[in-house]
C-alpha positions as CSV (number, residue, x, y, z in Angstrom):
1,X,0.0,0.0,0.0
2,X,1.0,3.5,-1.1
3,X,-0.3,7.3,-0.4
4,X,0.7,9.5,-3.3
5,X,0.8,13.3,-2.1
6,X,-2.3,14.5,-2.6
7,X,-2.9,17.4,-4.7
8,X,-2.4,21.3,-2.8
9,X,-6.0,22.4,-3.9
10,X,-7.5,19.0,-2.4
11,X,-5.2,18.9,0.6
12,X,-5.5,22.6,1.5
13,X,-9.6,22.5,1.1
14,X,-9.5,20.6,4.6
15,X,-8.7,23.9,6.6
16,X,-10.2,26.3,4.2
17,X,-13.5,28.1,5.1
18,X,-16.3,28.9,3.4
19,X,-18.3,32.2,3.2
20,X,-21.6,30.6,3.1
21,X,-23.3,27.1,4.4
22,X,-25.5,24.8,2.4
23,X,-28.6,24.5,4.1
24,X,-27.3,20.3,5.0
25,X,-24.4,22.5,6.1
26,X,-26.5,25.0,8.4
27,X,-28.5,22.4,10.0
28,X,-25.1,20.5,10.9
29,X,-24.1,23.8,12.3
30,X,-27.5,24.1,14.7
31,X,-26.9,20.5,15.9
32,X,-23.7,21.0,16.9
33,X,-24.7,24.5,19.0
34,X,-27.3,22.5,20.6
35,X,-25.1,19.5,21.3
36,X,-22.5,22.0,22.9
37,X,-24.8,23.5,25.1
38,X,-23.9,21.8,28.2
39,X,-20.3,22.3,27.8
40,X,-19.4,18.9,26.8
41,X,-18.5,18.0,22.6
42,X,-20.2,15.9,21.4
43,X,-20.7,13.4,18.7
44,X,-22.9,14.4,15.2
45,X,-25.0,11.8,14.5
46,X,-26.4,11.0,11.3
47,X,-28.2,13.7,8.9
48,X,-30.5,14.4,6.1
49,X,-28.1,14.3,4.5
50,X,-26.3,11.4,5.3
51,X,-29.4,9.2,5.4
52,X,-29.2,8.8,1.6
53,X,-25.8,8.3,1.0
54,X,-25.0,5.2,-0.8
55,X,-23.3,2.2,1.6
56,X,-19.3,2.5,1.2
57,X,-17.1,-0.4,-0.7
58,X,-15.5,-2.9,1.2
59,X,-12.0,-1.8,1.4
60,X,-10.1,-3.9,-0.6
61,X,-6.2,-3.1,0.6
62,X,-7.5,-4.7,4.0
63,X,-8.4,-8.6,5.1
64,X,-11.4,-8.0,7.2
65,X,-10.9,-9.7,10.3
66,X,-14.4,-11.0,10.6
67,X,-15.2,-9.9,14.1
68,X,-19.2,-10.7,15.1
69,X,-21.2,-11.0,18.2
70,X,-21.5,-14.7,20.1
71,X,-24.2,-16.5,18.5
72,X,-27.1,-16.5,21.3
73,X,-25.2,-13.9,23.2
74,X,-22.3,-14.5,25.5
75,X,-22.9,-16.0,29.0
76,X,-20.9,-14.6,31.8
77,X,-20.6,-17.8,34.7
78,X,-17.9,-18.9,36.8
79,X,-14.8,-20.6,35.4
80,X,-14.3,-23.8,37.1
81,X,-12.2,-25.4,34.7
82,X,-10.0,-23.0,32.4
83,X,-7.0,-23.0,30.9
84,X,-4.4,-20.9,29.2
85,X,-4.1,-19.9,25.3
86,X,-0.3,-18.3,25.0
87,X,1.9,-17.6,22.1
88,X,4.1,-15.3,19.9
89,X,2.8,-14.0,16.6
90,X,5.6,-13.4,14.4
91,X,6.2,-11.5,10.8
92,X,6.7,-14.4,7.6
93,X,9.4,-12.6,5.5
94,X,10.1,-8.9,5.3
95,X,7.4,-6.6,6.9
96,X,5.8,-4.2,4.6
97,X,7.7,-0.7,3.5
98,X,6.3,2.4,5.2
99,X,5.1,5.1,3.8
100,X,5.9,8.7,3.4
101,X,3.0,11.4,3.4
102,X,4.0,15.2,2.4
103,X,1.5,17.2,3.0
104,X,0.2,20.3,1.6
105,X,1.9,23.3,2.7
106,X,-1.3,24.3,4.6
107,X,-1.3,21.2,6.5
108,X,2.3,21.6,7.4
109,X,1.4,23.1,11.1
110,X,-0.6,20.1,11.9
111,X,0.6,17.3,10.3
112,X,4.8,18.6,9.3
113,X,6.4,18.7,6.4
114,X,6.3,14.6,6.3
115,X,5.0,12.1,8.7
116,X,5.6,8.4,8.6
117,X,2.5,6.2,7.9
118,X,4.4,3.0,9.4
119,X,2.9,0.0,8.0
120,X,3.9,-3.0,11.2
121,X,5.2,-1.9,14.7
122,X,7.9,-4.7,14.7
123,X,11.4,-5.9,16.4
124,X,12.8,-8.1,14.1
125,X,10.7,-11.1,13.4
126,X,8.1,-10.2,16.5
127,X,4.8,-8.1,15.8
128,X,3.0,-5.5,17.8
129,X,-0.3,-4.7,17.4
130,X,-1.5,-7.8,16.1
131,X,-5.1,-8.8,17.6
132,X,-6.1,-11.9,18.8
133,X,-9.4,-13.6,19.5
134,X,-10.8,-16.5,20.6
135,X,-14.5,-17.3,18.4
136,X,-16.6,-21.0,19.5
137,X,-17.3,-19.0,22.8
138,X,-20.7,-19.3,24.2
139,X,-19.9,-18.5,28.2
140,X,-17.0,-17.6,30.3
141,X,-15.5,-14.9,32.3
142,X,-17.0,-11.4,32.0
143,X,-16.1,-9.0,29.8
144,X,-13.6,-6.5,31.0
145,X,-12.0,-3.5,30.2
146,X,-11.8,0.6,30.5
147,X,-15.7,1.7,30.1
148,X,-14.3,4.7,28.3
149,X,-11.8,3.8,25.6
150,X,-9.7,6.4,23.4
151,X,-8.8,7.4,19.8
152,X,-6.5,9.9,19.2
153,X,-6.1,12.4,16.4
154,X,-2.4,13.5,16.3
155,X,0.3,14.8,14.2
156,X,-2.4,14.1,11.3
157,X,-2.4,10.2,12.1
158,X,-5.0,8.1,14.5
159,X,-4.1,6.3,17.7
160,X,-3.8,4.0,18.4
161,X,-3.9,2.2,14.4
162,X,-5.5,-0.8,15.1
163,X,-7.6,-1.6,18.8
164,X,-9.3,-4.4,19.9
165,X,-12.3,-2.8,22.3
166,X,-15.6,-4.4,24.4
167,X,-18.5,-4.0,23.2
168,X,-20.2,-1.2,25.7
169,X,-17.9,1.1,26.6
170,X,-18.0,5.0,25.5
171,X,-15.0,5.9,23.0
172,X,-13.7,9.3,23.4
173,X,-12.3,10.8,20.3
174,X,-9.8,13.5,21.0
175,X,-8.2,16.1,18.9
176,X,-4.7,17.1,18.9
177,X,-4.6,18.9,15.7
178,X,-5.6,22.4,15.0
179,X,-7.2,21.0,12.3
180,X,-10.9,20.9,10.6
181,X,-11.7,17.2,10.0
182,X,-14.8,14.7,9.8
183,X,-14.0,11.5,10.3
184,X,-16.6,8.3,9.6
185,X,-16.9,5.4,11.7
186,X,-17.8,2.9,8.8
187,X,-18.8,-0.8,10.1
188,X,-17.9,-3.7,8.2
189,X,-18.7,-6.0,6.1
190,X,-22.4,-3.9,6.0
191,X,-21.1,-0.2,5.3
192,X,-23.3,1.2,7.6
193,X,-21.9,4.9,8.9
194,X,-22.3,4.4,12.4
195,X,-20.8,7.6,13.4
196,X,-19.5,10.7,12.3
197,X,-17.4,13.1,13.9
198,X,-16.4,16.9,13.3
199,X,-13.1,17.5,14.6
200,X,-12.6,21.5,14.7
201,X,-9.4,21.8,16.9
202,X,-6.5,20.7,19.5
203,X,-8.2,20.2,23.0
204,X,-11.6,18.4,21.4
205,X,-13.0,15.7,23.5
206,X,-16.2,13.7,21.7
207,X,-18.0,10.8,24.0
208,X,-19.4,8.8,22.0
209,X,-21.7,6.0,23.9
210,X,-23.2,4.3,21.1
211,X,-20.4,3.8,18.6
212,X,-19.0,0.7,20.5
213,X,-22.4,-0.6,21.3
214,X,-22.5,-3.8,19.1
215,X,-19.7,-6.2,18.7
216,X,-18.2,-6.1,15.0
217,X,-15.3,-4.2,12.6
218,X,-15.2,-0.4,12.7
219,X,-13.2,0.9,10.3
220,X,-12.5,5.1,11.2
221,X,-11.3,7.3,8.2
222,X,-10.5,11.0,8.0
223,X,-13.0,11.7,5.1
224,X,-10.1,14.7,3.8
225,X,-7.1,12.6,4.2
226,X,-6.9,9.3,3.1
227,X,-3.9,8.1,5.4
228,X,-5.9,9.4,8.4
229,X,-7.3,5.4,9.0
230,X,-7.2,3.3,12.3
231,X,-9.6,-0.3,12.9
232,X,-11.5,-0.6,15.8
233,X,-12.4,-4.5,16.9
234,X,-15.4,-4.6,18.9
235,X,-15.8,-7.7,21.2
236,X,-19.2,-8.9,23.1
237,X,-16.2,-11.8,24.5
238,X,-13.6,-11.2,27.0
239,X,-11.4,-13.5,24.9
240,X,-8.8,-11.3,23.1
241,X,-6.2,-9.4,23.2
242,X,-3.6,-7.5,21.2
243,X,0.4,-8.6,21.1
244,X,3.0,-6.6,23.2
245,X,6.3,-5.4,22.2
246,X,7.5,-8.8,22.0
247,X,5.2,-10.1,20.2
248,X,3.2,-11.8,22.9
249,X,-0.6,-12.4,24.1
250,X,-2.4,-14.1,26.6
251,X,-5.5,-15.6,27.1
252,X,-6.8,-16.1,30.7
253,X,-9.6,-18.2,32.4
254,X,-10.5,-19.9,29.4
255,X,-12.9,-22.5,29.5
256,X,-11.9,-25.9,28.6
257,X,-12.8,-26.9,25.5
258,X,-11.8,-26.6,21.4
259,X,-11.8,-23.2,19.8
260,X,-10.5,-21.5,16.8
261,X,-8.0,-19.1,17.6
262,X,-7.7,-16.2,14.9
263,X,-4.7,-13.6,14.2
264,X,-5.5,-10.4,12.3
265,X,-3.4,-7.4,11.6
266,X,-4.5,-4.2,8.7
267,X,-1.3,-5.0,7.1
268,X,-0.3,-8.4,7.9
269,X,-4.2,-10.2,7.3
270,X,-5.6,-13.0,9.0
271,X,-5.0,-16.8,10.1
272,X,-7.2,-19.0,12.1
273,X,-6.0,-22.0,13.4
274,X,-7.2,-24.7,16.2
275,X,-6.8,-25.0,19.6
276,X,-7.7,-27.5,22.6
277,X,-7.7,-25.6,25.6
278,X,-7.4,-28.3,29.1
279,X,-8.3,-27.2,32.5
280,X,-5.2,-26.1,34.7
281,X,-3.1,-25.9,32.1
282,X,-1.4,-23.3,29.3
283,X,-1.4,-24.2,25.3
284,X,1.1,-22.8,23.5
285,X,0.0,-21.7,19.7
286,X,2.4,-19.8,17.6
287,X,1.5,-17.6,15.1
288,X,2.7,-16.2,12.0
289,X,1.2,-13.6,9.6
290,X,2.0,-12.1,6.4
291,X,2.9,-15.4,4.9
């Protein structure tokens, strides 16, 4: 995957203003008055004008790492019998080149001069950021986590790139950037918008309590800047988790029983693979991506 430098009229249109508003623009522009109101920012939901766009394309740079909620719903019960699922995910050949964004000139507060698009946080053979999952689930431990997860818009780039999220909490998208931006919260493989979010300056904090509702794929873009891209994984299971510097997960508490472990990373794709989890005991599955 590339990003050519956009053009300077296109890339300098995302911090120019207008003299006048469309009336879809005015209306957005009352919302967001009223939704400011009580001192809080927050997130612009879906408009007239939105209602009838057409349903996005399935990205097609991207495996889609097939996230979906439990079949039946997920039953939280005590774990009398679990196990251990550990391992390494590690990088099959040569990771993927970076890439190098120069922005418009405009931009160049913001963003710089350049920024780095970096394709695989790795050391060596050893990849970080790779999310893992258990599916086959039907009961367990309960689901975990921060009830108020974050995305980050900085230096022109989201952060973190890739996140693996339970289903529930309240994501907080802040702003960095002095920089005029909409980004789209796109879920996949539907295209459904689920959210949309106007990002005006550095500072900006938008709750949003619904966007992580429902376990599934996000996929977040800035709809100006085509680098601007992070994945969200949403999980109604406790049974993930995303690979440390070294490479390493683990899953804790698992029931006994045979699953399908599965490996996904935006540049790296997905594998799937079995394993038998026994009680009182750790199974060691290795994992390699970008074969």
């Amino acid at each position: 995957m590339s990003v050519s430098p956009l053009p300077p009229t296109f890339a300098a249109s995302v911090v120019r203003l207008t003299g006048a508003l469309p009336v879809a623009g005015l209306v957005t522009s009352l919302a967001l008055l009223a939704a400011c109101s009580d001192g809080e920012t927050h997130p612009v939901r879906t408009a007239r004008a939105e209602e009838t766009r057409p349903r996005a394309k399935a990205p097609t740079d991207v495996t889609l790492p097939g996230v979906a909620p439990v079949p039946g719903g997920y039953a939280v019960r005590a774990v009398t019998d679990g196990g251990q699922v550990v391992g390494v995910v590690t990088l099959a050949g040569d990771a993927p080149p970076d890439t190098t964004v120069r922005p418009d000139a405009a931009l160049a507060r913001p963003c710089g001069a350049t920024l780095v698009d970096r394709a695989v946080a790795h050391r060596g053979t050893l990849v970080e950021g790779a999310i893992v999952w258990l599916t086959d689930v039907k009961g367990g431990k309960a689901l975990a986590g921060p009830r108020r997860q974050e995305l980050t818009l900085e230096r022109c780039q989201l952060q973190p790139r890739a996140a693996a999220l339970p289903a529930g909490a309240t994501l907080n998208v802040k702003g960095r950037d002095p920089l005029s931006l909409r980004l789209r919260a796109t879920a996949w493989p539907a295209g459904d918008v689920r959210a949309t979010w106007r990002m005006t300056d550095a500072g900006q904090v938008v709750p949003d309590d619904r966007v992580l509702a429902d376990a599934g794929t996000l996929e977040v873009r800035g709809e100006s800047l085509p680098w601007v891209r992070a994945w969200l994984l949403v999980f109604d299971q406790p049974y993930y988790a995303t690979t440390n510097a070294a490479g390493a997960f683990t899953l804790d508490s698992v029931p006994a029983g045979q699953y399908t472990l599965v490996a996904w990373h935006p540049r790296l794709g997905r594998v799937e693979q079995a394993v038998t989890v026994t009680a009182g005991q750790a199974v060691t599955a290795p994992v390699t991506l970008g074969r």
